[in-house]
Structure formats: C-alpha cells, structure tokens
C-alpha positions, 0 to 999 in steps of 0.5 A: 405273356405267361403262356410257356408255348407263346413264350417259347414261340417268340423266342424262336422267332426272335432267333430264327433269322440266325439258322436260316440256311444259306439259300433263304437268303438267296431267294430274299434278296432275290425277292428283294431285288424284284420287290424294288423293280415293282415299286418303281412301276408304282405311283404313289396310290399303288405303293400304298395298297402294296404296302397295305396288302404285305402288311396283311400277308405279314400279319397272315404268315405270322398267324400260320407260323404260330399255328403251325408251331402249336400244332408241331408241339401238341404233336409232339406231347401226344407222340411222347 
C-alpha cells in the first residue's frame, strides 16, 4: 500500500472509534442490544445467512466510507 489517500484513509479508520461522539455509542449498543434479541429468534440456518448478509453490508460500508473519503479529498484539492 503506497498510495498516500489509501494510507491516510486507514489511518483514519484505524483511530476513528477514538472521536466517535458520545450518541454513536448510544445507538450501538442499542443496535446491539436489538441485534441479541433477533439472534435469539434464530436457528442455526437463519444465523448464518444473517451472519452472511452484515459481512456483505460491512463490506459495502467499507466501500462507501472509502469512496466518500476520496471524493471529500479531491473536493477539497479542487477548492484549494
């Protein structure tokens, strides 16, 4: 990895979680609270297609936090 952006974009997302406001971790561990109850409504089939689908929506958030920073950045060249 020797592109500058992708190394600054990790290292944003590496820190991130350390200024996270106070009301993110509200609603986390609200969605994890709700995230517990489903599971257990689940067999064992339905757990793994759950599992299966957040790792495609981790994996699609990833892309569009990725592709957000690039924008905001070349934004931010062409307003300089």
């Amino acid at each position: 990895m020797n592109d500058p952006l992708e190394i600054l974009f990790q290292e944003l997302t590496d820190t991130l979680e350390d200024s996270l406001p106070s009301a993110y971790w509200k609603h986390r561990r609200l969605r994890d609270r709700r995230e517990d109850a489903l599971l257990e409504t689940l067999d064992q089939r339905q757990r793994q297609l759950l599992e299966d689908y957040q790792e495609s929506e981790w994996d699609c958030t990833e892309q569009r936090e990725r592709a957000v920073f690039l924008a905001a950045f070349q934004l931010a060249r062409a307003l300089r």
